[in-house]
N, C-alpha and C positions, 0 to 999 in steps of 0.2 A: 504494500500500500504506500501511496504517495505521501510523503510527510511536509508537501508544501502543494496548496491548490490554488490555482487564479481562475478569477470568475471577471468577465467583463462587461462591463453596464457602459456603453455609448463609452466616451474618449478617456474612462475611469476602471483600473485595475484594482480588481480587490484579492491580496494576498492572502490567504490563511494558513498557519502554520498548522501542520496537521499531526504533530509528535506527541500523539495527546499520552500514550502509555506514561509517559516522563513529565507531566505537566508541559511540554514543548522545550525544556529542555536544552541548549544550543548543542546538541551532538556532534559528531561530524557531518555523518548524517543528511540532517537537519541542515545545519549549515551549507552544505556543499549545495542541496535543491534549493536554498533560498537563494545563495550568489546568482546562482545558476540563473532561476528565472528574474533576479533583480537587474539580471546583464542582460538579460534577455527585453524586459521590459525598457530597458535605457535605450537602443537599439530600434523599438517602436515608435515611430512619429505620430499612430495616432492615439497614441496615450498621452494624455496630458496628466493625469494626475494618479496617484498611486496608493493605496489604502492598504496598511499594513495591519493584519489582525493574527486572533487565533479562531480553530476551527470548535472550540468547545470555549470553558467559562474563565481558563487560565493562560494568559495572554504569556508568560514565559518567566517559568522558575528559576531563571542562573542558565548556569553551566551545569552537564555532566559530570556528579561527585563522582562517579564511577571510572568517568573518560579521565578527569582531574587524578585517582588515584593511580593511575598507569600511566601518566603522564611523566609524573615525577621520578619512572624510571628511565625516561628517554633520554639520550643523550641531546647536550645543546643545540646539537648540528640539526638533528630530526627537528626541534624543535621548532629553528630555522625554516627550513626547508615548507614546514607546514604553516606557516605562518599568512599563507596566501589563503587560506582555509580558516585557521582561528582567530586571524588579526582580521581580513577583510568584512567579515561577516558581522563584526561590528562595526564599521562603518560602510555600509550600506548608503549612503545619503549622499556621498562623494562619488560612488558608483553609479547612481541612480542617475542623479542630476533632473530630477522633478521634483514637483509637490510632495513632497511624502506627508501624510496624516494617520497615523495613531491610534486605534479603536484599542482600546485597553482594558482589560476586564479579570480579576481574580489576583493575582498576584504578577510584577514585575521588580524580579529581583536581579540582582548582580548584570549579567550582562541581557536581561530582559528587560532592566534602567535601562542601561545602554540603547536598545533599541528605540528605546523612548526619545530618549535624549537627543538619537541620529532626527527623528521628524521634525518638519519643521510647523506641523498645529496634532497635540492630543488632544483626544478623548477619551473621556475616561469614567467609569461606573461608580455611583457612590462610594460600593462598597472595597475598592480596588486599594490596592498596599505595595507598594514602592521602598523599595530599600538597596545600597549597596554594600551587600554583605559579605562583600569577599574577607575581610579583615580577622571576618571570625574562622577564615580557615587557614590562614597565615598567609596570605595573599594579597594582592591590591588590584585595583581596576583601572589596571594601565591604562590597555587601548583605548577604554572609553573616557575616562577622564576628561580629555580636551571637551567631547560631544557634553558632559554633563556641567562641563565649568561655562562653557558658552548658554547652557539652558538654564542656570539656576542660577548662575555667580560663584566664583571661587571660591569664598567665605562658606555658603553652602555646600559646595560641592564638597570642599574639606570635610567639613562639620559631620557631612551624612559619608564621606571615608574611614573620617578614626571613629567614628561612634558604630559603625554598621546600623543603624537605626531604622527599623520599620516605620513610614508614615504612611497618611492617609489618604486620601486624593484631595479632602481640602485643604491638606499639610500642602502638599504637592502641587495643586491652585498657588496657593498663598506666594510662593517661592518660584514659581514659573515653570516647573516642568510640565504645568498642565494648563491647556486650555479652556477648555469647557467640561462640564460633570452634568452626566446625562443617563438616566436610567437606561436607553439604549443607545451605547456609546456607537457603533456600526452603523446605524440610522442615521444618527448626527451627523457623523465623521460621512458619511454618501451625500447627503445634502450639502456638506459644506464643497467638497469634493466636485460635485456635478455644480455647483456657484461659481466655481476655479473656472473648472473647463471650458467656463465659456469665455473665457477670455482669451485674449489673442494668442496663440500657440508661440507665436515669435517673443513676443511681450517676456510671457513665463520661460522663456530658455535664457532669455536674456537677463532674466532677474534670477536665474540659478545660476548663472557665470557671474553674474555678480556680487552675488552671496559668498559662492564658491573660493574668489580672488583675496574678498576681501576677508577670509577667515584665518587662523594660523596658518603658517608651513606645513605641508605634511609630513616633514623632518619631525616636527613635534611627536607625532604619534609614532614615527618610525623608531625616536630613539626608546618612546615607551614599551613599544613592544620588544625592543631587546631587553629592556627591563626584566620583562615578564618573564621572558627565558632562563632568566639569571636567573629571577625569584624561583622557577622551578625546579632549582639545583637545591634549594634551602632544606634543611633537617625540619623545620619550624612546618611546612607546608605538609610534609610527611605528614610530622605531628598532629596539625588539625584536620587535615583531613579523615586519619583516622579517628582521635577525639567525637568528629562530627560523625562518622559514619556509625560508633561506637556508644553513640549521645553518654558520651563525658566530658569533664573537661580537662582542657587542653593545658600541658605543662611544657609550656614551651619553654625552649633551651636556647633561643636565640643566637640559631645559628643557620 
């Protein structure tokens, strides 16, 4: 079964992540069909606008603890190599170069923030919960970082780093990762979507390359993801990941 579905409504793509065994998950997986068709969608001229969702009530749990645990056996070099897979698929929004919008619902954690964070309008369900929690497995949110410090402010972005803190979509509201809060976040986020479209197709390319110019380097992230490779070599990451797998807590050794 496909673990990523696009449905097309007139000059508006709607993405669904379909990895539902895993709460959605960023697998490789997963990952690899979502580049896939996000390259694919970049590519099409009569898509103007992009709706990134999930295919059930939980919009995207993190990362793979499991893929995370056998990671940290890899050598740096593998680590490398794969990084056109683990690094890209967080920033999707560079790739894309459209409208991307948000439909969020159930939990967006660690690098299902991140996805967040790549859009440029969410939507998002009352009851939905936002956190970046890598911290508590001895890890950080490299790649994403830049996307979430550009959506909430640096001061926040920190803040929701060293604390790994769950919030709540009006948390989330307040602080700017989220646009609107709407009992049917997908409904919204089509309507807003189909209001885009109809705008001039030149107009919206031209205000993604200009978005685009005027945002960091992408040295930024480049150098972050070497980051993350290092951080994979760490005893500490070992550590929390099993800690978490093991629901204990974690005696890290700091190293």
């Amino acid at each position: 079964m496909s673990k990523v579905n696009v449905e097309i409504e007139d000059n508006v793509a709607i993405v669904y992540m379909n990895n539902l065994e895993k709460k959605n998950a960023l697998d490789e997986s997963l990952s690899i069909e979502l580049l896939e068709n996000i390259k694919s969608l970049s590519k099409n001229d009569s898509i103007y606008v992009v709706i990134l969702t999930s295919a059930n009530d939980v919009f995207c749990a993190g990362g793979d603890i499991k893929e995370f645990a056998a990671g940290v056996e890899l050598a740096a070099i593998e680590h490398y190599f794969k990084r056109s897979i683990n690094v890209d698929v967080l920033r999707i929004v560079d790739i894309l170069k459209k409208p991307l919008i948000a439909a969020v619902s159930g939990y967006a954690l660690g690098g299902g923030f991140g996805l967040v964070a790549n859009a440029h309008i969410v939507v998002s369900h009352p009851n939905t919960r936002f956190g970046l929690t890598e911290i508590n497995l001895g890890i950080l949110p490299y790649v994403i970082f830049p996307y979430v410090k550009r959506a909430i402010g640096e001061r926040n972005a920190i803040a929701l780093t060293l604390t790994g803190k769950i919030i709540s979509s009006e948390e989330a509201y307040r602080i700017g990762l989220v646009h609107y809060i709407d009992e049917k976040p997908l409904e919204k986020a089509k309507e807003i979507a189909k209001s885009i479209a109809q705008k001039s197709p030149l107009v919206l390319k031209l205000l993604m390359e200009s978005i685009n110019i005027s945002r960091n380097p992408l040295w930024e992230s480049d150098y972050l993801s070497l980051l993350r490779i290092v951080n994979f070599s760490a005893e500490d990451l070992k550590i929390g990941i099993e800690s978490f797998l093991n629901k204990q807590k974690p005696q890290w050794k700091g190293k």
